[in-house]
N, CA, C and O of each residue as an XYZ file, in Angstrom:
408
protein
N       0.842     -1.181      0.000
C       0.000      0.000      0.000
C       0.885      1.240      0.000
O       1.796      1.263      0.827
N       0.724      2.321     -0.860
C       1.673      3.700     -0.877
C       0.905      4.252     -0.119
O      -0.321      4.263     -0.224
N       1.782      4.937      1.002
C       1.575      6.158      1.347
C       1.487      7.499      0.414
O       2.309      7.816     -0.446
N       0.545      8.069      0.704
C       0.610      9.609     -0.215
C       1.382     10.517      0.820
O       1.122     10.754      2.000
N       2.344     10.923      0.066
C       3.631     12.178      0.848
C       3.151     13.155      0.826
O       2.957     13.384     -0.368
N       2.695     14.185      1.562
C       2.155     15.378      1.274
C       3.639     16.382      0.469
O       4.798     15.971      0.534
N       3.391     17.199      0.031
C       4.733     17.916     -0.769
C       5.100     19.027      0.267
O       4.299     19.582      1.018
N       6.416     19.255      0.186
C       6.973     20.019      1.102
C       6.561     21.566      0.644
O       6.226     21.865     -0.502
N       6.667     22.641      1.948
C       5.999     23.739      1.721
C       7.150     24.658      0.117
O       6.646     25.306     -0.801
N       8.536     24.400      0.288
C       9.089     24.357     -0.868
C       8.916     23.984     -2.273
O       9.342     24.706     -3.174
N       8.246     22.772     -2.513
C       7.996     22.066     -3.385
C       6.722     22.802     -4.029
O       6.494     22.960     -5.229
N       5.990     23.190     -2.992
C       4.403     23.725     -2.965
C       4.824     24.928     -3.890
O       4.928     24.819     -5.112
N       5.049     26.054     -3.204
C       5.626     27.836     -3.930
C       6.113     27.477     -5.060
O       5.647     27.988     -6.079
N       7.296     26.392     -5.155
C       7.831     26.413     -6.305
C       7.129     25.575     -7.722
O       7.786     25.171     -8.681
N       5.897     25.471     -7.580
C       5.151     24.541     -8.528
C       4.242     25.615     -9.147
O       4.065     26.830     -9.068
N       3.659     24.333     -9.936
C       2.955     25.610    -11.178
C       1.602     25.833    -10.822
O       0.891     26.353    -11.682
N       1.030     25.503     -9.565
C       0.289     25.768     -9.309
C      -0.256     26.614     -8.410
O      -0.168     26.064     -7.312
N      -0.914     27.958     -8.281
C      -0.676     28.772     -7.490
C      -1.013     28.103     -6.154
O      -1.704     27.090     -6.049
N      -0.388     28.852     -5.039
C      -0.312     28.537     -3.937
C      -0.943     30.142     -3.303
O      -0.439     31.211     -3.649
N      -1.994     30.045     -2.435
C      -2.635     31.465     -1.362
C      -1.965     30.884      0.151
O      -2.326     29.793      0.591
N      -1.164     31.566      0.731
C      -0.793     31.469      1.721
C      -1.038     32.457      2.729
O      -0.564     33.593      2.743
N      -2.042     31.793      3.825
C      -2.343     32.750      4.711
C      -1.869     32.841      5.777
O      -1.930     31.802      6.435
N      -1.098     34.223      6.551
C      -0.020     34.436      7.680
C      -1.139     34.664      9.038
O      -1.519     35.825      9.192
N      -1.438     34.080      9.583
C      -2.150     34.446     11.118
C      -1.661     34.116     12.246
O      -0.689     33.362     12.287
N      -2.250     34.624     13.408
C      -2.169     34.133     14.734
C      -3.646     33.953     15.218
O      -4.641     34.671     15.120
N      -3.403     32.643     15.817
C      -4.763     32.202     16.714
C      -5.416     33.484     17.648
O      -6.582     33.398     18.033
N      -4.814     34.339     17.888
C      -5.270     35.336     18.858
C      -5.914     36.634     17.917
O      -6.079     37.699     18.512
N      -6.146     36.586     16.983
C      -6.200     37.154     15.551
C      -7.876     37.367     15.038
O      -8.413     36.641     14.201
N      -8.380     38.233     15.563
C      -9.598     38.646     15.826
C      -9.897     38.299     13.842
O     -10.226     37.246     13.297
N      -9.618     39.627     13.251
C      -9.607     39.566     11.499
C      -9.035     37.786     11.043
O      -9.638     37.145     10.182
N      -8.006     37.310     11.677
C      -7.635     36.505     10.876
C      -8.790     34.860     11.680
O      -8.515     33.712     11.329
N      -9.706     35.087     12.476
C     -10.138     34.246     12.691
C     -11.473     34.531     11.535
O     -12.031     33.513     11.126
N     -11.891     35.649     11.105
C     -12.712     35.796      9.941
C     -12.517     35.044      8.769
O     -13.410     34.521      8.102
N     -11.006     35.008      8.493
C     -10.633     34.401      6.879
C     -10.711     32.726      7.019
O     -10.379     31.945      6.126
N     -11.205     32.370      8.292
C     -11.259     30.833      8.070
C     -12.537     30.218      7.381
O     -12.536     29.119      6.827
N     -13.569     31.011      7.473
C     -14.701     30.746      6.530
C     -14.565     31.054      5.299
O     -15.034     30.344      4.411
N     -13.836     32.269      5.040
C     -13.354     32.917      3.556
C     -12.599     32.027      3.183
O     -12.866     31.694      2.029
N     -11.560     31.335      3.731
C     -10.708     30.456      2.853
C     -11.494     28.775      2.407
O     -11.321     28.135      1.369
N     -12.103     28.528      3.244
C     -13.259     27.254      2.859
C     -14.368     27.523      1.899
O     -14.922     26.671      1.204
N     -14.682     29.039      1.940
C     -15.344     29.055      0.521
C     -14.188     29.544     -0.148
O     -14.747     30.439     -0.781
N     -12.923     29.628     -0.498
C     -12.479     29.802     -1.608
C     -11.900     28.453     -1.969
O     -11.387     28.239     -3.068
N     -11.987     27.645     -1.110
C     -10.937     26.213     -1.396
C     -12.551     25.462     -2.751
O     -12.596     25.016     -3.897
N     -13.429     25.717     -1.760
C     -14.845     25.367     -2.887
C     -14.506     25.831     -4.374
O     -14.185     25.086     -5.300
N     -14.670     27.480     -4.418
C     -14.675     27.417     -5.685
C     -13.217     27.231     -6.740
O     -13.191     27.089     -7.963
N     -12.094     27.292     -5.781
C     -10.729     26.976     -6.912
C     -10.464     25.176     -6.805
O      -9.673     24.583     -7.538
N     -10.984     24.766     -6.147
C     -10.996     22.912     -5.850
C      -9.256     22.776     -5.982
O      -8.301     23.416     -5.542
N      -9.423     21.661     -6.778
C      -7.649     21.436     -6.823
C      -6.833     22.366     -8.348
O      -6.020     21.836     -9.105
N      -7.280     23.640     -8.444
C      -6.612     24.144     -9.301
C      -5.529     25.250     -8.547
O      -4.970     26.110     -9.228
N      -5.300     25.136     -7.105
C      -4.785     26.391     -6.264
C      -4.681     24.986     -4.772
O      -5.548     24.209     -4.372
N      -3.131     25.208     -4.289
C      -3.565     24.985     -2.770
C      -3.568     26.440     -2.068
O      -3.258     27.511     -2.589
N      -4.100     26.137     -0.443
C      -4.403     26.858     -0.210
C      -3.451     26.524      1.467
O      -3.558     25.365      1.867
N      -2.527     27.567      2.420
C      -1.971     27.066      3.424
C      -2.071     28.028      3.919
O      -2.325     29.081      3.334
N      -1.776     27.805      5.945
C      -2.435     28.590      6.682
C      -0.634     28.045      7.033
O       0.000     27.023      6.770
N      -0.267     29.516      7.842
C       1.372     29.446      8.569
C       0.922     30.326     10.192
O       0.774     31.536     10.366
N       0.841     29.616     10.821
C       1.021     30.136     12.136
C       1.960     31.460     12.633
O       3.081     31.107     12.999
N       1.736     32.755     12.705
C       3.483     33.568     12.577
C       3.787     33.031     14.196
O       4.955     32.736     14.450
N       2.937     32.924     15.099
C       3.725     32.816     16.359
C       4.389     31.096     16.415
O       5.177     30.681     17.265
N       4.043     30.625     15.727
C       4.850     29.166     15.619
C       5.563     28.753     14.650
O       5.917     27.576     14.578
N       5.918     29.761     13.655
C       6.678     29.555     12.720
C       7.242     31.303     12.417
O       7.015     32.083     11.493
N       8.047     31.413     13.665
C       8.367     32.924     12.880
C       9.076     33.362     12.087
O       9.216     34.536     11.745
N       9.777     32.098     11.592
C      11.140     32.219     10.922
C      10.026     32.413      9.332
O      10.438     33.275      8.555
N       9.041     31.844      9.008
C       8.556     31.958      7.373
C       8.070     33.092      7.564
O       7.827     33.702      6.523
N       7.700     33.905      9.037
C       6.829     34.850      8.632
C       8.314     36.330      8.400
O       8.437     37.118      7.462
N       8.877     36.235      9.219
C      10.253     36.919      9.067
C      10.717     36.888      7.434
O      11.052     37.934      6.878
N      10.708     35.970      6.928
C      11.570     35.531      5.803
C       9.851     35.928      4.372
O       9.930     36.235      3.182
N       8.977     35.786      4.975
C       8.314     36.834      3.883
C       7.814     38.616      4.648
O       6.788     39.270      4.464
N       8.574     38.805      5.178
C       8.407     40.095      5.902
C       7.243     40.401      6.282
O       6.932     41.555      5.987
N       6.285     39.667      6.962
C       5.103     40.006      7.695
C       5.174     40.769      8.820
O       5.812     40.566      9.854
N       4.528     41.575      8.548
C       4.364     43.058      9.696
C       3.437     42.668     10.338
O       3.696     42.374     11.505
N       1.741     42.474      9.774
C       0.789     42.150     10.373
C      -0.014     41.279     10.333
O       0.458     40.564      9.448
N      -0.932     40.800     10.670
C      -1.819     39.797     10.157
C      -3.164     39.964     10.397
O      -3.524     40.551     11.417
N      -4.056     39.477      9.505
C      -3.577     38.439      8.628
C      -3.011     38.819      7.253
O      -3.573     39.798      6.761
N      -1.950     38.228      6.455
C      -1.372     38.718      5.417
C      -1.604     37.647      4.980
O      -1.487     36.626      5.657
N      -2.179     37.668      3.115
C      -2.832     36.630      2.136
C      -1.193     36.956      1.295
O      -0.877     38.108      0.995
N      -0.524     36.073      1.080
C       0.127     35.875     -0.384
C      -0.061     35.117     -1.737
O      -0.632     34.048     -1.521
N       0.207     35.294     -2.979
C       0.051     34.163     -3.325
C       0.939     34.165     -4.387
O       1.136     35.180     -5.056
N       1.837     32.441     -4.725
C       2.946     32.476     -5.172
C       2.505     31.810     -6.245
O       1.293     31.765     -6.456
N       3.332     31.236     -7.025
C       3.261     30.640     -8.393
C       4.823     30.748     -8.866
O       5.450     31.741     -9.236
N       5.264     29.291     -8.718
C       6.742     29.249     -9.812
C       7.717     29.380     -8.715
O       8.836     28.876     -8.803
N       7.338     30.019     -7.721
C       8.840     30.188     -6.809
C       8.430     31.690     -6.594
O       9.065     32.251     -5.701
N       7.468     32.460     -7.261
C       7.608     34.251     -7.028
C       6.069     34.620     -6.504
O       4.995     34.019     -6.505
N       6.504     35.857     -6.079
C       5.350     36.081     -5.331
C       4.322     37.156     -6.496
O       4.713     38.148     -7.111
N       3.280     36.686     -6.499
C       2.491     37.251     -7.626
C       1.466     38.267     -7.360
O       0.879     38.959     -8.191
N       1.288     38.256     -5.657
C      -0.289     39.055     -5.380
C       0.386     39.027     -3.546
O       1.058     38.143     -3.013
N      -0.155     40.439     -2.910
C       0.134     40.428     -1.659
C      -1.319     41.431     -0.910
O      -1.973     42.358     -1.387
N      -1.372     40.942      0.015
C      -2.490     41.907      0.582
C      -2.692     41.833      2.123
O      -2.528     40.639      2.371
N      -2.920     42.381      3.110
C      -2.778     42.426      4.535
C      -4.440     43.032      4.614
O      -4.918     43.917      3.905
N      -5.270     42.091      5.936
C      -6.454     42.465      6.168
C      -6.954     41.126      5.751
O      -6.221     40.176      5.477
N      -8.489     41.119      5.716
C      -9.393     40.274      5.381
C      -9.664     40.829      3.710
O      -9.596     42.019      3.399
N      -9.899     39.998      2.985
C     -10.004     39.722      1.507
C     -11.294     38.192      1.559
O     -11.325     36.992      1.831
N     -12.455     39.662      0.944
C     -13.103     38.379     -0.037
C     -12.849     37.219     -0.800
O     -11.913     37.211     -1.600
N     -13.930     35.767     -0.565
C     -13.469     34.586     -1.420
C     -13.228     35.368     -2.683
O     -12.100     35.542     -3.143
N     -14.622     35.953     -3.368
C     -14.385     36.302     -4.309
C     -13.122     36.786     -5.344
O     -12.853     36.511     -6.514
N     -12.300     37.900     -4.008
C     -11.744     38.598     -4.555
C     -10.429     37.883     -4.801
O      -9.666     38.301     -5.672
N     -10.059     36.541     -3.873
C      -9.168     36.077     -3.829
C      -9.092     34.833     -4.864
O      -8.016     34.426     -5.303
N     -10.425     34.234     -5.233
C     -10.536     33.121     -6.420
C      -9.636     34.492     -7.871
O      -8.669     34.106     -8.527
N     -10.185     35.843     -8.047
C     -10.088     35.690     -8.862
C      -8.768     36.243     -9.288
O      -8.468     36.489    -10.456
N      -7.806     36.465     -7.971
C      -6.558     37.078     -7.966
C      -5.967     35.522     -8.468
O      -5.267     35.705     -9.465
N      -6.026     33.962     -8.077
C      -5.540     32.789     -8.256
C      -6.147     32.808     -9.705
O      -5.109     33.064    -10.317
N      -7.047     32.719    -10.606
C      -7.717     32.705    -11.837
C      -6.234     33.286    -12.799
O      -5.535     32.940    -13.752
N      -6.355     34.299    -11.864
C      -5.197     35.235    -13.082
C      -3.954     34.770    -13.118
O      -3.267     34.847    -14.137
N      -3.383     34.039    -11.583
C      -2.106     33.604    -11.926
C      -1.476     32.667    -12.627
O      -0.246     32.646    -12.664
């Protein structure tokens, strides 16, 4: 029986498929909003976009290393580069159709 490997968060950015990466903290009044926003956006992009949530207080080194000031901060990469950036809460809408374009 194979195990399925999930792909490393490296592997993820650097693929051709866009990646929305969302920067929060659990204590994160706005960023506890985008957890319904990101389940309806996982609906309408299905498997054409993943979609990852980075803890900044448990991972501060990714949030350092994409220079997060505040949160919640939405990125979204494609190829290895960063294609779209935005800090605050962001509509599914607005965010399916920022991934559409990449």
């Amino acid at each position: 029986m194979a195990t399925e490997t999930k792909p490393s968060f490296g592997d993820l950015i650097n693929g051709d498929k866009p990646v929305l990466i969302d920067f929060f903290a659990t204590w994160c009044g706005p960023c506890k909003m985008m957890s319904p926003i990101l389940d309806e956006l996982k609906e309408k992009v299905g498997d054409s976009a993943h979609v990852v949530k980075i803890d900044v207080d448990k991972n501060p080194g990714a949030a350092q290393s994409f220079q997060v000031q505040g949160v919640p901060t939405l990125v979204v990469m494609k190829a290895g580069k960063i294609i779209w950036r935005q800090s605050g809460v962001v509509p599914a809408d607005q965010l399916a159709s920022v991934i559409a374009s990449a």
